[in-house]
C-alpha positions as CSV (number, residue, x, y, z in Angstrom):
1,X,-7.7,-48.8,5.7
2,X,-6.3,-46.1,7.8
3,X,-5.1,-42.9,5.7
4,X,-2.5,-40.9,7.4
5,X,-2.9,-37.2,8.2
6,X,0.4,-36.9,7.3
7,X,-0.4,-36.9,3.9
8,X,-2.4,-33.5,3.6
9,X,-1.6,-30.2,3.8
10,X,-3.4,-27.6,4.7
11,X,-4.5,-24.6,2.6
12,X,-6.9,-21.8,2.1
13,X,-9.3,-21.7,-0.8
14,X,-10.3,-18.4,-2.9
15,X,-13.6,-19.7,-4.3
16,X,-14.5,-21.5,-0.8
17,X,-13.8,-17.4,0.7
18,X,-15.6,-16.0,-2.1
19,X,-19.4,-18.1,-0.3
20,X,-18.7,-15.7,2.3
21,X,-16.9,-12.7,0.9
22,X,-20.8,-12.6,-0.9
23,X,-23.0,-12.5,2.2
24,X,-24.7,-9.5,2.3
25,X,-23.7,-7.3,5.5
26,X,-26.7,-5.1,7.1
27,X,-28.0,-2.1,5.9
28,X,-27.2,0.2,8.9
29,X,-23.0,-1.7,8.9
30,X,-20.1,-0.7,7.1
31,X,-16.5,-2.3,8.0
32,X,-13.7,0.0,8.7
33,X,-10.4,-1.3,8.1
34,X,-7.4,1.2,9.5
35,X,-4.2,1.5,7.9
36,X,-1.0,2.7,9.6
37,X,2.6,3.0,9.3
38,X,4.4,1.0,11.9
39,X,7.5,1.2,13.8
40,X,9.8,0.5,11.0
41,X,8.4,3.3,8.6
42,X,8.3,1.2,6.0
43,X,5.7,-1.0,6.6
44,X,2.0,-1.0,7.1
45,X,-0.2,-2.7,9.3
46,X,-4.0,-3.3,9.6
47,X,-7.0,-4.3,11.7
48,X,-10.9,-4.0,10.7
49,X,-13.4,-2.7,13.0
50,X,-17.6,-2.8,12.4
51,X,-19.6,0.8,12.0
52,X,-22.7,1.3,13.0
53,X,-23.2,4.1,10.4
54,X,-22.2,5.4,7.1
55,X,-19.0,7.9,7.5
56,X,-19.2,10.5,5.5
57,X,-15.6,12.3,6.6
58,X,-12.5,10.6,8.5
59,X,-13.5,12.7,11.4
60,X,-16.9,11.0,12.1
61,X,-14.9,7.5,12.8
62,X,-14.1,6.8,16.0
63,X,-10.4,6.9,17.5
64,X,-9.6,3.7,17.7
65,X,-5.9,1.6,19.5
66,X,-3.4,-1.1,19.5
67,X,-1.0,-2.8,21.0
68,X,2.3,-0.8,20.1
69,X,4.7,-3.4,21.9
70,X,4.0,-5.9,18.5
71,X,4.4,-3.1,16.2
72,X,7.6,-1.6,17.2
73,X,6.1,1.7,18.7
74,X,5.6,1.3,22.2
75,X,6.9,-1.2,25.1
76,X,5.1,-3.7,27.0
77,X,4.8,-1.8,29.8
78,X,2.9,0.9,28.5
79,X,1.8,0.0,24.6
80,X,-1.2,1.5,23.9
81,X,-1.3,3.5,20.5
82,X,-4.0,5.7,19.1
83,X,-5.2,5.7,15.6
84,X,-6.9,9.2,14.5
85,X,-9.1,8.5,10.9
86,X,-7.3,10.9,8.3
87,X,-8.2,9.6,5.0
88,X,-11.0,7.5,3.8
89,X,-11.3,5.4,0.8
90,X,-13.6,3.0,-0.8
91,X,-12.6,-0.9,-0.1
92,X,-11.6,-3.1,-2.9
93,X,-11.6,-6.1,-1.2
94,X,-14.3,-6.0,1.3
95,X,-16.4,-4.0,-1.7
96,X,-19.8,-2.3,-0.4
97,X,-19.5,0.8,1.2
98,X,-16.9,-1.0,3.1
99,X,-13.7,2.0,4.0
100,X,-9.9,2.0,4.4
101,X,-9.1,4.6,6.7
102,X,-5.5,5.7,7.1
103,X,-4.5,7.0,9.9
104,X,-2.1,8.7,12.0
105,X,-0.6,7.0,15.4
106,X,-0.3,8.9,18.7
107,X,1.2,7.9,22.1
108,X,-1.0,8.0,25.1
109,X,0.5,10.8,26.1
110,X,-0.8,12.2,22.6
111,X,2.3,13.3,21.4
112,X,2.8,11.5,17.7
113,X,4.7,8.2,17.4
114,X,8.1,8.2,15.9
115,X,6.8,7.4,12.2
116,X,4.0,9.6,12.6
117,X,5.5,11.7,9.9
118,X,2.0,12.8,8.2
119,X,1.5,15.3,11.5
120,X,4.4,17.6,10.6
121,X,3.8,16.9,6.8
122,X,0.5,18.0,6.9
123,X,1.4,21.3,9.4
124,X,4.2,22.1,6.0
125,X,1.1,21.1,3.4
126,X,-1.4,24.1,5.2
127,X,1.5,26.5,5.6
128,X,1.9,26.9,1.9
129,X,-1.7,26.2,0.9
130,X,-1.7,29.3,-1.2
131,X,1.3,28.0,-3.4
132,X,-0.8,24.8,-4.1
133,X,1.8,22.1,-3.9
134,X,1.6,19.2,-6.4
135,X,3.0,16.1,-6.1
136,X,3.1,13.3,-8.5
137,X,5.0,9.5,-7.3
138,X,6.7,6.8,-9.3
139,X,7.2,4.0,-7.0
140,X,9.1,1.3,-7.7
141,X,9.2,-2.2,-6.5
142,X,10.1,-5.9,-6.8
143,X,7.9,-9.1,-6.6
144,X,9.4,-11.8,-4.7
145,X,8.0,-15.6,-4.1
146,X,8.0,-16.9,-0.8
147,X,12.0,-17.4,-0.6
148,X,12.7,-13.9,-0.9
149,X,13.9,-14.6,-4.7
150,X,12.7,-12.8,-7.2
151,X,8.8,-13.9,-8.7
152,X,9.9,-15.9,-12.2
153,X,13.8,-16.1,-11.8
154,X,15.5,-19.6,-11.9
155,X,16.1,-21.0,-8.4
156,X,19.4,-21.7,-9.1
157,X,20.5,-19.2,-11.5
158,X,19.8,-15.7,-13.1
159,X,17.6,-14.4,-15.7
160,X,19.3,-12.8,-19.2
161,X,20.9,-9.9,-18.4
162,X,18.8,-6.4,-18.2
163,X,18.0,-5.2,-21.5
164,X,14.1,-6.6,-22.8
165,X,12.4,-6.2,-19.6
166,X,11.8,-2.8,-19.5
167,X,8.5,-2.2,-20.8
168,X,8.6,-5.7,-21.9
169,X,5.8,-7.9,-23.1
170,X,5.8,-11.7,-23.2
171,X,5.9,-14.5,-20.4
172,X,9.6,-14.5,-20.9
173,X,10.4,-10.7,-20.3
174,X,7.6,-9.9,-18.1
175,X,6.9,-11.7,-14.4
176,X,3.9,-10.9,-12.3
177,X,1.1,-9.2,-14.5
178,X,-2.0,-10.4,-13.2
179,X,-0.8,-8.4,-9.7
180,X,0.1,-4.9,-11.2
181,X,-3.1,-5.3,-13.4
182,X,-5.1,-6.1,-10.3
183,X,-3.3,-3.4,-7.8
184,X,-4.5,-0.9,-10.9
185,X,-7.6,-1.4,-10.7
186,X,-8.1,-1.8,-7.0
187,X,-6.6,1.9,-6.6
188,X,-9.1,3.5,-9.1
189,X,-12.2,1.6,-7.0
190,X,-10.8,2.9,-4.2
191,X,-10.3,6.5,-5.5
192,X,-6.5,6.7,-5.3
193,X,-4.9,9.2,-8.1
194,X,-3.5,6.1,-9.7
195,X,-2.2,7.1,-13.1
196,X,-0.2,4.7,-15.0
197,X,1.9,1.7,-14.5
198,X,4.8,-0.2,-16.6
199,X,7.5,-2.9,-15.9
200,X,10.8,-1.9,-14.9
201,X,14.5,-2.7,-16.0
202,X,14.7,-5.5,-13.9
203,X,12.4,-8.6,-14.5
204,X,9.6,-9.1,-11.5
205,X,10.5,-5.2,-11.0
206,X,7.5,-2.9,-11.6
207,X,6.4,1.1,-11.4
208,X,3.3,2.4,-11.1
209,X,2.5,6.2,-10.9
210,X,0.0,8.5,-8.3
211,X,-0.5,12.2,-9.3
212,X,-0.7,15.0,-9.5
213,X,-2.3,15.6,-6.0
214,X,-2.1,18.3,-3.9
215,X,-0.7,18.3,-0.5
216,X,-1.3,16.0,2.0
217,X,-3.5,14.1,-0.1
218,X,-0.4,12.8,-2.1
219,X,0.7,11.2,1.1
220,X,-2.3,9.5,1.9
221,X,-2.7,8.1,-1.8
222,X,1.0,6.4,-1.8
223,X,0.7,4.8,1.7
224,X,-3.0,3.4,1.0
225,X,-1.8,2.1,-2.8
226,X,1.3,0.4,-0.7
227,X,-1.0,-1.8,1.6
228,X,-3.2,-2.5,-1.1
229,X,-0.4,-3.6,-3.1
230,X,0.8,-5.8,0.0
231,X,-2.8,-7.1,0.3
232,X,-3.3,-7.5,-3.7
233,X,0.3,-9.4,-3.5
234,X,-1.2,-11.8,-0.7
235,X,-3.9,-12.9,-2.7
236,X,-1.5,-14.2,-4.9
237,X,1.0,-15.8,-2.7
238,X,3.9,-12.9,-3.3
239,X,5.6,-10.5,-1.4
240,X,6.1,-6.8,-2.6
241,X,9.5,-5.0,-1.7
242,X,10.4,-2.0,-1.8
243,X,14.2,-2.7,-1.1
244,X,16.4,-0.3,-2.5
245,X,18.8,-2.6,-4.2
246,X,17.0,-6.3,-3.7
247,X,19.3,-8.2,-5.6
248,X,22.7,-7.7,-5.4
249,X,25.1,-7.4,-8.7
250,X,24.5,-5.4,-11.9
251,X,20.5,-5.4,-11.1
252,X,18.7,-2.0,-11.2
253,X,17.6,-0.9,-7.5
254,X,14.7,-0.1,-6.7
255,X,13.3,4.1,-5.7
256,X,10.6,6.4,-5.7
257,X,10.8,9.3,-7.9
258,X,9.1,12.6,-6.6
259,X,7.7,15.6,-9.4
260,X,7.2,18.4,-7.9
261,X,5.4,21.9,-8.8
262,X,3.7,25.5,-7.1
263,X,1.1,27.0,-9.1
264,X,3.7,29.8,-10.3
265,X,5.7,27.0,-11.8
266,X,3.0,25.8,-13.6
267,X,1.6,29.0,-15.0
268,X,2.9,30.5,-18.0
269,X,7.2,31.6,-17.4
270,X,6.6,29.8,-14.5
271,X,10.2,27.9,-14.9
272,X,12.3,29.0,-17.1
């Protein structure tokens, strides 16, 4: 009897991936994946390039390009963008001595791209070197399932109102553990200044913390914990926003708080 094809649907399979995910890659081959903000300046994008060598240093990669027209930072007619290596990390997902690389995007004309804001953050970071500028970042966000609602809140309703989900432990105050757990640990593998995490006052809302680091380094830590975030997310079938205010009514919003500190302020009088 004839089965129709109708009847299936396709979908991908972690533990099929994970056959492959376990190859071993050569010796002398490392895979490179870059990192950049795109037009929007909110969101990252990503491709993966193979290395012939080890990189020690950001500044041994080689510059690498993309079509700008799909990214919001060029047009058609003239969409090459350049991606210059800045920051390297270890891969969590690729594992090895596999990289992230975060970059910066230039124009070919080389002038920066619009959301290229890490040129003239790191010209401000060198200028005051000697007052050795720490940063530390709480960034908030929500976890939403593939309607754009909320990860864990009724379909056709609301949760309790705000109150036991701050902090909150228990499968009905808390909605989405398994992916902050796994973004943690993903950021310490991949050396990011990670430094806590907790859930937020709104349920599927989450925090985590990255700090103190100095200068431009900061920078570089937030935007690579964001795409793995995105990337830990998409393994489990959610989307990460960082909306200000995702859900409209008497729901907390969503921000990132900034500390901030110069070696005087931290030495002894230093704010009084």
């Amino acid at each position: 009897m004839a089965i129709s094809l109708t009847t299936y649907t396709a979908a991908t399979n972690k533990a099929v991936l994970e056959r492959y995910m376990n190859l071993p890659l050569p010796d002398s081959k490392i895979l490179a994946t870059y990192v950049w903000v795109d037009g929007t300046g909110e969101f990252v994008r990503s491709k993966t390039r193979t290395v012939d060598f080890h990189p020690k240093h950001p500044s041994e990669l080689p510059i690498w390009n993309f079509d700008g027209s799909s990214t919001y930072q060029a047009e058609g007619s003239n969409s090459d963008i350049y991606l210059h290596p800045c920051a390297m990390y270890q891969d969590p997902f690729n594992k090895g001595d596999n990289k992230i690389v975060m970059c910066e995007t230039y124009k070919y004309n080389k002038k920066p791209t619009e959301t290229n804001h890490r040129k003239t953050c790191l010209e401000a970071m060198q200028k005051a070197a000697d007052q050795h500028p720490w940063f530390g970042i709480e960034q908030e966000y929500t976890l939403l399932d593939m309607d754009n609602h909320p990860f864990g809140w009724p379909k056709n309703g609301f949760p309790g109102p705000q109150g036991p989900y701050y902090c909150g432990v228990g499968a009905n105050k808390v909605f989405g553990r398994d992916i902050v757990e796994a973004h943690y640990r993903a950021c310490l593998f991949a050396g990011i200044q990670i430094c806590g995490t907790n859930a937020e006052v709104m349920p599927s809302q989450w925090e985590y913390q990255v700090g103190p680091c100095e200068g431009i380094t900061m920078a570089d830590d937030l935007w690579v914990s964001r795409y793995i975030l995105h990337r830990v997310a998409e393994d489990f079938g959610i989307n990460v926003s960082l909306d200000p205010k995702p859900m409209v009514g008497h729901w907390n919003g969503s921000g990132l708080h900034t500390n901030f500190s110069t070696k005087a302020m931290r030495e002894d009088n230093g704010i009084l």
